[in-house]
N, C-alpha and C positions, 0 to 999 in steps of 0.2 A: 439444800445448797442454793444461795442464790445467786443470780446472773453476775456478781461483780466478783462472786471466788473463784464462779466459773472462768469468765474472762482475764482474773490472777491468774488462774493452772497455767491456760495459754499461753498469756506474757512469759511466764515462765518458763515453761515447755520453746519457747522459740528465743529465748534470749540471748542462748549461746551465739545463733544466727547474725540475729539484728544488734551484736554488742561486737560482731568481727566489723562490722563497718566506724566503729568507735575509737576515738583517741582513750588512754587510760583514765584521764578526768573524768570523759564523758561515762567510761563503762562505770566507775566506781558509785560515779552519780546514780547510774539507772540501776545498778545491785539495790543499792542504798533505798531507793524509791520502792522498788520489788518488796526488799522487805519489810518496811515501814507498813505497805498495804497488806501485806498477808497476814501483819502483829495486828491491824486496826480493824479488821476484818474477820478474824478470828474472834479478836474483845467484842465486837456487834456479834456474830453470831455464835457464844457464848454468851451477852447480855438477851437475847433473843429465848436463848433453853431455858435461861434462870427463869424468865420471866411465865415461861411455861409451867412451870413447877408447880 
């Protein structure tokens, strides 16, 4: 696992927190970001295993 899934779990793990401070724009925004990086992140480390093969 590298330090930047790691640092996604986190984000995640604490989002509920730091998204009560949010108007609805903003929270839909930072969902939206969350999961953009977890999709982008996962395709690298999946491109990463294949490449071990």
């Amino acid at each position: 696992m590298s330090w930047n899934m790691r640092e996604q779990e986190v984000l995640e793990r604490t989002a509920a927190y730091d998204m009560s401070f949010m108007n609805d724009e903003q929270k839909e925004a930072c969902r939206q970001r969350l999961m953009l990086n977890r999709i982008k992140l996962e395709m690298e480390q999946s491109q990463i295993q294949e490449g071990r093969k």
